[in-house]
ROLOZA-930498 format. One record per residue (C-alpha): x, y, z; residue number from 1; residue in one letter. Coordinates in Angstrom, 3 decimals, padded with zeros to 6 digits, m for minus. Last residue first. Example, Ala and Ser with C-alpha at 12.3 -4.5 7.8 and 13.67 -1.06 7.14 Angstrom:
+----------+----------+----------+-----+--------+
|        x |        y |        z | num | residu |
+----------+----------+----------+-----+--------+
|  013.670 | m001.060 |  007.140 |   2 |      S |
|  012.300 | m004.500 |  007.800 |   1 |      A |
+----------+----------+----------+-----+--------+
END
This chain:
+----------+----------+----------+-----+--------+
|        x |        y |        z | num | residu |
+----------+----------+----------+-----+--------+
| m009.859 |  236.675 | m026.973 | 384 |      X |
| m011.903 |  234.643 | m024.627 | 383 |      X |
| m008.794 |  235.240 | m022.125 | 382 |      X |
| m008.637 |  239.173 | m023.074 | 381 |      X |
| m012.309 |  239.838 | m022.705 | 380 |      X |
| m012.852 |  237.290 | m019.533 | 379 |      X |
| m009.689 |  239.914 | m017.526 | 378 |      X |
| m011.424 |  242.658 | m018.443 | 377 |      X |
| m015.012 |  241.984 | m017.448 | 376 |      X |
| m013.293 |  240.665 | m014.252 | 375 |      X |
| m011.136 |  243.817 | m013.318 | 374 |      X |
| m014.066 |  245.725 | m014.065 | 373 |      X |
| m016.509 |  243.504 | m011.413 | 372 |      X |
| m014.128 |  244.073 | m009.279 | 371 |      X |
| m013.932 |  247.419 | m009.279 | 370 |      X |
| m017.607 |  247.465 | m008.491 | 369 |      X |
| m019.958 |  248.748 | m010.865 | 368 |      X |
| m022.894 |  246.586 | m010.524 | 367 |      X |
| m024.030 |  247.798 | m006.680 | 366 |      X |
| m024.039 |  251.108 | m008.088 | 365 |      X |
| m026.711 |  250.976 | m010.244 | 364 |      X |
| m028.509 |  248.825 | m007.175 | 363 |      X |
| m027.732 |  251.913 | m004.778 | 362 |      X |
| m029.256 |  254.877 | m006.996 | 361 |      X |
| m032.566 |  252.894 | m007.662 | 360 |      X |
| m032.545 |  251.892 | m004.072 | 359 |      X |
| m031.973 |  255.448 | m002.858 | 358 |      X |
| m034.254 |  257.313 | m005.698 | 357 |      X |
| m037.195 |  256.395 | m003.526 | 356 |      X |
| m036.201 |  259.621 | m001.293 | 355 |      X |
| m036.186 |  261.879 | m003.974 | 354 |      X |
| m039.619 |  264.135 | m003.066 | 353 |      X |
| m038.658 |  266.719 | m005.817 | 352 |      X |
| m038.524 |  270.462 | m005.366 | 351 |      X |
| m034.747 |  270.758 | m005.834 | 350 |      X |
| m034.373 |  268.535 | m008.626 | 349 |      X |
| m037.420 |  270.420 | m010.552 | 348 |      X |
| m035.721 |  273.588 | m009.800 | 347 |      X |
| m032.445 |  272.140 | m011.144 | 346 |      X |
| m034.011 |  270.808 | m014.173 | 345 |      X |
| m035.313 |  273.740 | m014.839 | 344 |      X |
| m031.971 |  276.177 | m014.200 | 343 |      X |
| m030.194 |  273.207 | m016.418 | 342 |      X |
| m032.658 |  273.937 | m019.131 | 341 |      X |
| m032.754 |  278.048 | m018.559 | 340 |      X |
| m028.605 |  278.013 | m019.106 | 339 |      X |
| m028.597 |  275.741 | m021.724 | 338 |      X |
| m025.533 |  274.410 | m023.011 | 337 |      X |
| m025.885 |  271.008 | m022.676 | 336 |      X |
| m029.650 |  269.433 | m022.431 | 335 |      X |
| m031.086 |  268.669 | m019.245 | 334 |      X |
| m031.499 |  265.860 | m017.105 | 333 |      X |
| m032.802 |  264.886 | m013.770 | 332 |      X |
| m031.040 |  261.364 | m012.274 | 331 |      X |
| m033.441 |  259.350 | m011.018 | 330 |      X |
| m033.002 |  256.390 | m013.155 | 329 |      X |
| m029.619 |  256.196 | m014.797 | 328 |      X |
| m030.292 |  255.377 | m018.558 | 327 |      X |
| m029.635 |  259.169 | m019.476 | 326 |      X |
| m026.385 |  259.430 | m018.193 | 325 |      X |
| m025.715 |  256.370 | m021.005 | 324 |      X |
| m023.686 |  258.367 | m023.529 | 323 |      X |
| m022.187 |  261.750 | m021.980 | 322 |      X |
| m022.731 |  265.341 | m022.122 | 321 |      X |
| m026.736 |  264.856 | m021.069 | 320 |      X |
| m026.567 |  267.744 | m018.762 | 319 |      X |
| m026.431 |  266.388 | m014.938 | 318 |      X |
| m028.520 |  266.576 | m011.648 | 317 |      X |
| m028.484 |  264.892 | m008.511 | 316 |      X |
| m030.716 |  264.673 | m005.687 | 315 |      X |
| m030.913 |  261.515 | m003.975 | 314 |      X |
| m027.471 |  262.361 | m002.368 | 313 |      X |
| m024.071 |  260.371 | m001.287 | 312 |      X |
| m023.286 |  257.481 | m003.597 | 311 |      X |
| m025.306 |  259.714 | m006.709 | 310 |      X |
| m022.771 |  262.169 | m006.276 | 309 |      X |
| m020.041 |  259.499 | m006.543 | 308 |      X |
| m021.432 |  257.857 | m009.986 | 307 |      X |
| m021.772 |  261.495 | m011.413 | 306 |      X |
| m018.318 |  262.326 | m010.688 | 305 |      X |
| m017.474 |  259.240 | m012.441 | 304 |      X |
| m018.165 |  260.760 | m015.458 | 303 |      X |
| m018.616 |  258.835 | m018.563 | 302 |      X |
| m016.439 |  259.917 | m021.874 | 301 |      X |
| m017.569 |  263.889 | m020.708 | 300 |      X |
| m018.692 |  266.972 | m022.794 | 299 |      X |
| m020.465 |  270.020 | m022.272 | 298 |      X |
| m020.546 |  269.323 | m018.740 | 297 |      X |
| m022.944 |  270.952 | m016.051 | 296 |      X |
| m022.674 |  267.959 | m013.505 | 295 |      X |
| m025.173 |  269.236 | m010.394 | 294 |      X |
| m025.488 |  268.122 | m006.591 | 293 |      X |
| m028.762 |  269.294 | m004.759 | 292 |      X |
| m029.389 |  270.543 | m001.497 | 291 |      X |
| m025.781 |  269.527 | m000.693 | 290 |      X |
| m024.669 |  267.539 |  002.349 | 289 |      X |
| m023.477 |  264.322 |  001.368 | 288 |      X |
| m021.839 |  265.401 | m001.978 | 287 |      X |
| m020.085 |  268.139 |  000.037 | 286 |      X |
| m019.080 |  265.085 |  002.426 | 285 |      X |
| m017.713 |  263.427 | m000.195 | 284 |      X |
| m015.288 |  265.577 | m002.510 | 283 |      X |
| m012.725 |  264.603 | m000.359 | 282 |      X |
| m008.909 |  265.665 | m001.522 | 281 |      X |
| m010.025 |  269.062 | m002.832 | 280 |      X |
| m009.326 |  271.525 | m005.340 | 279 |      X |
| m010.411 |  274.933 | m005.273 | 278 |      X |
| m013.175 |  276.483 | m003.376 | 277 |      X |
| m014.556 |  278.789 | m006.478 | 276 |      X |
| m017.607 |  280.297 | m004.286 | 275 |      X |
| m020.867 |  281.551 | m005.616 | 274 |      X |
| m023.151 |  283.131 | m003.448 | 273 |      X |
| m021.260 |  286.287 | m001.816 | 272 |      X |
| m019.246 |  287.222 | m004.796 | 271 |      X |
| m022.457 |  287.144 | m007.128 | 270 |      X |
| m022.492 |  290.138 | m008.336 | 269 |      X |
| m023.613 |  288.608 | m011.698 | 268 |      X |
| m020.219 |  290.530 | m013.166 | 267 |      X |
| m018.391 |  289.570 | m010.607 | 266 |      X |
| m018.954 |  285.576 | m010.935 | 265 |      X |
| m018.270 |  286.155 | m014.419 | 264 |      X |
| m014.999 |  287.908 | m013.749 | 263 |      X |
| m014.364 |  284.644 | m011.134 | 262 |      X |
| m015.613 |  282.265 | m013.915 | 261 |      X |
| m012.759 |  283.462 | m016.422 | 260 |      X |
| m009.996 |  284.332 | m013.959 | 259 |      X |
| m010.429 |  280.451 | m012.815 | 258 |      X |
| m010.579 |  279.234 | m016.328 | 257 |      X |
| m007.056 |  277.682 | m016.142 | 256 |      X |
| m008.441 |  275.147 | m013.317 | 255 |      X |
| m008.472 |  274.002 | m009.913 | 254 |      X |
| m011.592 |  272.269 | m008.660 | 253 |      X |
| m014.991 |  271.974 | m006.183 | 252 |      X |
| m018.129 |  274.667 | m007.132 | 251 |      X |
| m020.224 |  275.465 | m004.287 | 250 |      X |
| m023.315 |  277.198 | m005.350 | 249 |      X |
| m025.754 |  279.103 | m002.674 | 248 |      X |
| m029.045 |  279.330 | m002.171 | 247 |      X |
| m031.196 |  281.549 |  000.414 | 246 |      X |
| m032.544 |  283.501 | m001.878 | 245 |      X |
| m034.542 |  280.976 | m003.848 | 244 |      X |
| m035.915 |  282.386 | m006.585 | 243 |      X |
| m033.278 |  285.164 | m007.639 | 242 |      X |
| m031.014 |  282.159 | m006.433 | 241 |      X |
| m032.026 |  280.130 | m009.510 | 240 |      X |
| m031.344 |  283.190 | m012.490 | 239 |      X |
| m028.150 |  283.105 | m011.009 | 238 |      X |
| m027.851 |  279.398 | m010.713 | 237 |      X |
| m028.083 |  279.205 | m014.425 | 236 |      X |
| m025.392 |  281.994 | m015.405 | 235 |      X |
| m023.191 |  280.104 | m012.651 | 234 |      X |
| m024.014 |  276.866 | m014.699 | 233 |      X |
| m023.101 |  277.817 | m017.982 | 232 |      X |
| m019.930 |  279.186 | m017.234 | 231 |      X |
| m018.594 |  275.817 | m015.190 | 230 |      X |
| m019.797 |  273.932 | m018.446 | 229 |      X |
| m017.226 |  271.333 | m017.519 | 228 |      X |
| m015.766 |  271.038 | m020.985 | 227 |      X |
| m014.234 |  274.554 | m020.675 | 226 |      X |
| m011.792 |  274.126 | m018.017 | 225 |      X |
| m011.971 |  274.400 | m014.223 | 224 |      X |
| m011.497 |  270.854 | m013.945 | 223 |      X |
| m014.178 |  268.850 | m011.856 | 222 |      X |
| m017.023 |  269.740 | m009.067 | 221 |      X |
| m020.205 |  270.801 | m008.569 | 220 |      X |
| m021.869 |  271.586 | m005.286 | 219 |      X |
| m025.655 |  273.254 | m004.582 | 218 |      X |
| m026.020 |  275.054 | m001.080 | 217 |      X |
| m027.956 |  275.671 |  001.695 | 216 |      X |
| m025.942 |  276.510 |  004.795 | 215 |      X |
| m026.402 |  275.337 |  008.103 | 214 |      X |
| m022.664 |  273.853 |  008.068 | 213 |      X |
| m020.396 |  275.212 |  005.460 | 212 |      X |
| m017.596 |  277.477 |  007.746 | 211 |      X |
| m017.326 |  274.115 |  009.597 | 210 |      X |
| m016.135 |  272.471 |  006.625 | 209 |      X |
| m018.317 |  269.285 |  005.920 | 208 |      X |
| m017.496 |  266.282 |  008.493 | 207 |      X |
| m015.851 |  263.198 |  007.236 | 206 |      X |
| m017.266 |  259.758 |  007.215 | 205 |      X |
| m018.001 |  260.005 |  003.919 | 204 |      X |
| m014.207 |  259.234 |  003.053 | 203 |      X |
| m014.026 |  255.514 |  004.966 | 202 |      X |
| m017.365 |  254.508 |  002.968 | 201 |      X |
| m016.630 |  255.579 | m000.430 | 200 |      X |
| m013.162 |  253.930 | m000.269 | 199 |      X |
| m015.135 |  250.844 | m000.125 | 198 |      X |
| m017.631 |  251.892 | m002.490 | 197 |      X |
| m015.290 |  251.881 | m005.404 | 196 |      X |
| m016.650 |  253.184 | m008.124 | 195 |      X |
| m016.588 |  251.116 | m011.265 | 194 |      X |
| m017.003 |  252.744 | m015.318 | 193 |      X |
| m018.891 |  251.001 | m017.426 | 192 |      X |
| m017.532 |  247.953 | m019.808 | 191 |      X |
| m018.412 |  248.668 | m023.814 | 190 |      X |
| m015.648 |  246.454 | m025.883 | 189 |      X |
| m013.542 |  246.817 | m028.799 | 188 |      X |
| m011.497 |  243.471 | m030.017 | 187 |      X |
| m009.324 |  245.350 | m033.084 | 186 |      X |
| m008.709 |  244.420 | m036.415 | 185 |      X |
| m012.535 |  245.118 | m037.983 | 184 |      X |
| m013.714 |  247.453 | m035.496 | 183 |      X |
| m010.767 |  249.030 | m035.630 | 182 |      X |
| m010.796 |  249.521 | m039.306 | 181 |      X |
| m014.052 |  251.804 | m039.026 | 180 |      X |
| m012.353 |  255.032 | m037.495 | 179 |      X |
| m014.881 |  257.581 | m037.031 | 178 |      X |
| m017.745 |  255.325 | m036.977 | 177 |      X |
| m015.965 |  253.064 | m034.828 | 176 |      X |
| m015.188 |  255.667 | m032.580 | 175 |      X |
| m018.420 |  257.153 | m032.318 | 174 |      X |
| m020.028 |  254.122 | m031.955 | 173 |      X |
| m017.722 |  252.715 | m028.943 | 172 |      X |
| m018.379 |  255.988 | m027.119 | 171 |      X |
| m022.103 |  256.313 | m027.378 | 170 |      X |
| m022.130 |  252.277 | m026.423 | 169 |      X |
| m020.272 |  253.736 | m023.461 | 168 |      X |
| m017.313 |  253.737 | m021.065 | 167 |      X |
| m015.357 |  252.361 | m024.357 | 166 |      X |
| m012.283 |  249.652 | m023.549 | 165 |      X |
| m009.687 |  248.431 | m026.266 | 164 |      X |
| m007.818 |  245.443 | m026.321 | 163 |      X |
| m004.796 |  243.814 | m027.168 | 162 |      X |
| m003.495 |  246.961 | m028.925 | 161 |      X |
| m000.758 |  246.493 | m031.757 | 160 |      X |
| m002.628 |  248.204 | m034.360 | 159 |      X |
| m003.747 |  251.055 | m031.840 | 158 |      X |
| m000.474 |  253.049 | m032.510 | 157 |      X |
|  000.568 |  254.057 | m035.355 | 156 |      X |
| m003.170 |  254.862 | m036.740 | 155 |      X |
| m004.972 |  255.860 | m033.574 | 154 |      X |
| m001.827 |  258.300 | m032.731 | 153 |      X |
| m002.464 |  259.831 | m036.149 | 152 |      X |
| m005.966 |  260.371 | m035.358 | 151 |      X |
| m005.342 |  262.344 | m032.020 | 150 |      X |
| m002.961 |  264.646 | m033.720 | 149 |      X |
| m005.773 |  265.431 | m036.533 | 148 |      X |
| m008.071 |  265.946 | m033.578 | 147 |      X |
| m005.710 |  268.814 | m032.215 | 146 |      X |
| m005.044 |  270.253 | m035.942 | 145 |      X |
| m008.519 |  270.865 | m036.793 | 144 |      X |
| m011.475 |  269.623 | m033.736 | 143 |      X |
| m011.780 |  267.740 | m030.884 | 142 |      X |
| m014.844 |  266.603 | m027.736 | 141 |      X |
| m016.901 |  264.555 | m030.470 | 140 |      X |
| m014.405 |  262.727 | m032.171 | 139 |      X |
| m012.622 |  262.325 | m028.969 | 138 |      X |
| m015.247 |  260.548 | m027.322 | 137 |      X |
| m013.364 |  260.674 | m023.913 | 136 |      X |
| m011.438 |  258.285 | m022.028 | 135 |      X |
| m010.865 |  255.515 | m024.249 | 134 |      X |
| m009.231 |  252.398 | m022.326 | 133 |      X |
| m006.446 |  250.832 | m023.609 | 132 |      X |
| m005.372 |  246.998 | m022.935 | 131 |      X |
| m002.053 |  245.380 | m023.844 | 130 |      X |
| m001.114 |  242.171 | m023.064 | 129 |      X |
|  002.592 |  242.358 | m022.542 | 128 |      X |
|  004.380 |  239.595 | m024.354 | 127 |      X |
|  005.675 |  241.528 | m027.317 | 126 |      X |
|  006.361 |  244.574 | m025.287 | 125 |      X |
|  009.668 |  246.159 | m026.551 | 124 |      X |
|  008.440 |  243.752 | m029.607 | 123 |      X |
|  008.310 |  247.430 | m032.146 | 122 |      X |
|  004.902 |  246.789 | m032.350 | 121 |      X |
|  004.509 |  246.461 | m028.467 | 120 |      X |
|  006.184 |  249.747 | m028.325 | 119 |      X |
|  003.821 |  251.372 | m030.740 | 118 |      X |
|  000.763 |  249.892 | m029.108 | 117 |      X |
|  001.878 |  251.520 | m025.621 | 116 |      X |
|  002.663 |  255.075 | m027.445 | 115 |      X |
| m000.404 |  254.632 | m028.563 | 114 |      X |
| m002.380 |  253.939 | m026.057 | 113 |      X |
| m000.002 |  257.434 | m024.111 | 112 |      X |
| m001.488 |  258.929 | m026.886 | 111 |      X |
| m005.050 |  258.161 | m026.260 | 110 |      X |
| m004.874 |  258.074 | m022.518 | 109 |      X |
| m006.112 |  255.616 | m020.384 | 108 |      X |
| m003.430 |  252.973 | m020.219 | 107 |      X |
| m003.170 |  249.763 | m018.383 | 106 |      X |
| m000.529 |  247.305 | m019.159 | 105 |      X |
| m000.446 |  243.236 | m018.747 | 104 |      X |
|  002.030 |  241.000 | m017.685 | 103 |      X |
|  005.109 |  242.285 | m017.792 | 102 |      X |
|  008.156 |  241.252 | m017.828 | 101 |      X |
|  010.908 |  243.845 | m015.639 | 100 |      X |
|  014.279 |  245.339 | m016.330 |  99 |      X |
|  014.013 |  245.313 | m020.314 |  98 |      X |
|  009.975 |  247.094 | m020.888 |  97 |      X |
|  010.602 |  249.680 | m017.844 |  96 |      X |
|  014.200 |  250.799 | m019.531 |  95 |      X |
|  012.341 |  251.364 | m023.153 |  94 |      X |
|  009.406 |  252.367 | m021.183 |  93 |      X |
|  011.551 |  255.248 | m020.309 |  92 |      X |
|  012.985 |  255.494 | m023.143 |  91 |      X |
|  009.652 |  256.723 | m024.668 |  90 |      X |
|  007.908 |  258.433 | m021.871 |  89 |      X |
|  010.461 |  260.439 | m022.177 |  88 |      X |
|  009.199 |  262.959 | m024.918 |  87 |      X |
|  005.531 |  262.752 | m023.446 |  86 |      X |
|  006.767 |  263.571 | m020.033 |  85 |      X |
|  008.877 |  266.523 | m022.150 |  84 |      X |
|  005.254 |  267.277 | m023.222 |  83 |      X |
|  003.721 |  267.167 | m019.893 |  82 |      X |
|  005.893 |  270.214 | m018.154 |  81 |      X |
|  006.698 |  269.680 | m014.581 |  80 |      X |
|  009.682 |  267.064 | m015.412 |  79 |      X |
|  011.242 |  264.525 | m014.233 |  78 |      X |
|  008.633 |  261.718 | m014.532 |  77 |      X |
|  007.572 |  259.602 | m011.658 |  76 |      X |
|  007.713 |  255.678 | m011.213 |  75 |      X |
|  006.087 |  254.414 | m008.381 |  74 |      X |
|  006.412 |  250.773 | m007.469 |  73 |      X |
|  003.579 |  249.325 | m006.032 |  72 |      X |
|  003.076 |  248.181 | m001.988 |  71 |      X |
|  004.941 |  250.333 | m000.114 |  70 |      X |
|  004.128 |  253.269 | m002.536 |  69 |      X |
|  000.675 |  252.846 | m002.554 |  68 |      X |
| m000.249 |  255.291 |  000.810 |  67 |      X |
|  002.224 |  257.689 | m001.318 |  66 |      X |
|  000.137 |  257.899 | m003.983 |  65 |      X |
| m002.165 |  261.119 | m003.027 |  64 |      X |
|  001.020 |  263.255 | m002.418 |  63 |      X |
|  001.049 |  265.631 | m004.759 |  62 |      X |
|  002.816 |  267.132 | m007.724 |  61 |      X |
|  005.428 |  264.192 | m008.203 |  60 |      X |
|  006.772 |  264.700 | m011.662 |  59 |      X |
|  005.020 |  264.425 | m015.175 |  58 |      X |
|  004.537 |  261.717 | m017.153 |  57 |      X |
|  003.627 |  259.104 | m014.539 |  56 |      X |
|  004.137 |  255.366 | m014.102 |  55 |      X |
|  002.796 |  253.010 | m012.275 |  54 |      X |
|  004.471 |  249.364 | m011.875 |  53 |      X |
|  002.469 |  246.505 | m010.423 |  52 |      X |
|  002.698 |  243.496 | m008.285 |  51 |      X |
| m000.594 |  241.693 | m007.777 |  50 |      X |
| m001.052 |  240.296 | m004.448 |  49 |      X |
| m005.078 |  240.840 | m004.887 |  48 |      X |
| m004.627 |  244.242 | m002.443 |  47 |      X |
| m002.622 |  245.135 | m005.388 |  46 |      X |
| m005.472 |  244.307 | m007.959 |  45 |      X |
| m007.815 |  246.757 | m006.101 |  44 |      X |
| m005.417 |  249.811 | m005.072 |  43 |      X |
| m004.372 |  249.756 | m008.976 |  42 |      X |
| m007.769 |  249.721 | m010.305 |  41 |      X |
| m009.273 |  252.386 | m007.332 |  40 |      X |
| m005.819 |  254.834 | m008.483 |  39 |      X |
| m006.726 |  254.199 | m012.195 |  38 |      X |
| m010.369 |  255.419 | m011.719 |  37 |      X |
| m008.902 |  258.263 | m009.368 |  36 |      X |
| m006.696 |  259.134 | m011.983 |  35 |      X |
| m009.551 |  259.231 | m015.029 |  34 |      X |
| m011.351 |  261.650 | m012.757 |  33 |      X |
| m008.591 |  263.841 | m011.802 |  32 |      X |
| m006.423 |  262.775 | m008.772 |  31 |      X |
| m002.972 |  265.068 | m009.398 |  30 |      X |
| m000.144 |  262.065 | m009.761 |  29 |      X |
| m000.323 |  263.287 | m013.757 |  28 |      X |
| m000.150 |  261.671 | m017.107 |  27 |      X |
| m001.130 |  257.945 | m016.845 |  26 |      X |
|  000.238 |  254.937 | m016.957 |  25 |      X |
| m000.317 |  251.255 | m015.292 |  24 |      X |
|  002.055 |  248.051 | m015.943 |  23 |      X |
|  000.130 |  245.578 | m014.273 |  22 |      X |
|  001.117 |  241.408 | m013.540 |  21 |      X |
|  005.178 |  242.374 | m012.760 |  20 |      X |
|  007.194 |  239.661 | m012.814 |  19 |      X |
|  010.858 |  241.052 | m011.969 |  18 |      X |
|  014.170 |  241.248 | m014.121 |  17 |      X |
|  017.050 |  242.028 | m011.615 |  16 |      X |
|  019.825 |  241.865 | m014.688 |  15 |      X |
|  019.035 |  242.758 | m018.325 |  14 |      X |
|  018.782 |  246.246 | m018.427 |  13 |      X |
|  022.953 |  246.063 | m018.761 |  12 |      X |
|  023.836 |  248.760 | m021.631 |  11 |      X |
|  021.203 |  251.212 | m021.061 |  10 |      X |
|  022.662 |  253.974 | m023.354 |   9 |      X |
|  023.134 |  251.580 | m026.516 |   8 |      X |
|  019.102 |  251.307 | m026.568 |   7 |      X |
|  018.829 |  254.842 | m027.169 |   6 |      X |
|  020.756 |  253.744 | m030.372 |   5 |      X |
|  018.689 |  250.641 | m031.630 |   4 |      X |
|  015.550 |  252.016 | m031.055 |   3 |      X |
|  016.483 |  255.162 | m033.664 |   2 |      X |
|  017.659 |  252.729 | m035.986 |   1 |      X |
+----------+----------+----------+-----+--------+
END
């Protein structure tokens, strides 16, 4: 019933209906991790003469599409706020799903999955292949009401799903464990995360900040939030630089613990060591240049931060927050949430002779093309 009257309000959806090979959505233009995986997925197939359709929740907060605008059409939401995106989302796709026939969608979101299974189970989609990608082990990362939410949106929603994509085996498992009819109805499968080493190429070409050259320094970046163990690691580096003097700690990302890590910061007197840069556009040539590059996570699905630190340095460092970071040889490892572990591993990082970690670091990248995503998806859904 509901369908039936927001359909009334889009009386004659009908007329200029377009192939379109990728429907893509996502919540935010702002290039996150999962964004940048999505922009790399929708720069590749486009370049392939595929026409696609991306859609945001939220309006247009930056401009890091526009070089895809000529060749994609852009959709972007209305509103700041990402729970009225979630609201529209619905007759919105309701309008997306009558003006054009689509191929395939791309969604790597848990809700925004669902909403995609829902629609297909309701035949707004019934030809679209639809494949979701998890992008965080939920049942690891949530808790109470929150995770409750998330289940829900597994039950309405995945049932309809073409396919479903884990980063990890850790990923798959934990899902499957949590949630054991998928595995059973649904066609789950493990395919890493790419990097795109073409875009790598043009953006190292950059020069560091002038303000940064001749200094020693270790870089993180991501979210300011919680999951990125931003706290833990300035209590870590603290107890570094007593040791090494001459250190600093660059940390890359906007976030709402800002306040948080700056009163920390203040309390280590640390004002002159640690800086809170802020988000931006080329992480690269801090990669390039750091004495060491760290991921202090608590939790991550995979992250590709990791994968472009280990493009740029043989140093790199990361708590084991994620399935599979501790298959990549050369990378030094800690547990989460230790403060003298990740100051260890650091050290250890720091002191090491890395230079044979180049090949290792090169032919683990060498296997994670875009392409080679693209393809692993394309052979699950036709051998499906």
């Amino acid at each position: 019933m509901l369908f039936s009257k927001l359909l009334m309000h889009f009386p004659n959806m009908k007329k200029d209906i377009n192939q379109i090979d990728w429907l893509v959505i996502m919540p935010q233009d702002r290039l996150h991790g999962s964004e940048q995986f999505l922009m790399n997925l929708v720069t590749h197939v486009s370049k392939k003469g595929n026409q696609c359709v991306v859609m945001f929740l939220k309006k247009k907060i930056s401009g890091d599409w526009e070089h895809l605008e000529e060749s994609c059409i852009i959709k972007y939401g209305a509103s700041k706020n990402v729970f009225i995106g979630y609201l529209s989302l619905l007759p919105r796709l309701i309008v997306v799903s009558r003006k054009y026939k689509i191929k395939r969608s791309f969604t790597s979101q848990t809700l925004i999955n669902a909403m995609m299974g829902l629609m297909k189970n309701f035949k707004f989609f019934k030809n679209t292949i639809v494949i979701v990608r998890e992008s965080n082990s939920i049942f690891h990362l949530l808790k109470g009401l929150k995770l409750k939410r998330y289940i829900i949106a597994y039950w309405i929603g995945y049932g309809s799903v073409d396919l479903v994509i884990c980063q990890t085996k850790f990923m798959k498992d934990q899902l499957v464990q949590a949630m054991p009819w998928m595995e059973k109805k649904l066609r789950i499968k493990v395919i890493p995360n790419p990097i795109d080493l073409d875009v790598i190429k043009e953006k190292e070409r950059e020069q560091l900040p002038i303000e940064l050259k001749g200094k020693r320094f270790i870089v993180a970046a991501g979210r300011l939030v919680p999951a990125k163990g931003f706290d833990v690691l300035i209590k870590s580096f603290d107890v570094l630089q007593k040791e090494d003097p001459q250190l600093e700690l660059i940390i890359l990302g906007e976030g709402s613990e800002r306040q948080k890590l700056e009163k920390i910061v203040e309390g280590l007197k640390l004002q002159n060591k640690v800086h809170l840069i802020g988000f931006v556009n080329n992480v690269y040539p801090y990669f390039k240049e750091a004495a060491a590059c760290v991921l202090s996570s608590r939790i991550e699905g995979f992250p590709n931060v990791l994968l472009q630190m280990m493009s740029q340095n043989t140093k790199v460092v990361s708590t084991l927050s994620a399935g599979g970071i501790d298959e990549l040889d050369g990378v030094f490892t800690c547990e989460i949430e230790s403060i003298e572990g990740l100051k260890v591993a650091l050290r250890r990082c720091l002191e090491a002779n890395t230079d044979q970690f180049r090949v290792l670091f090169d032919e683990n990248l060498k296997i994670r093309t875009v392409k080679f995503f693209i393809d692993s998806v394309l052979t699950n859904i036709e051998e499906y």
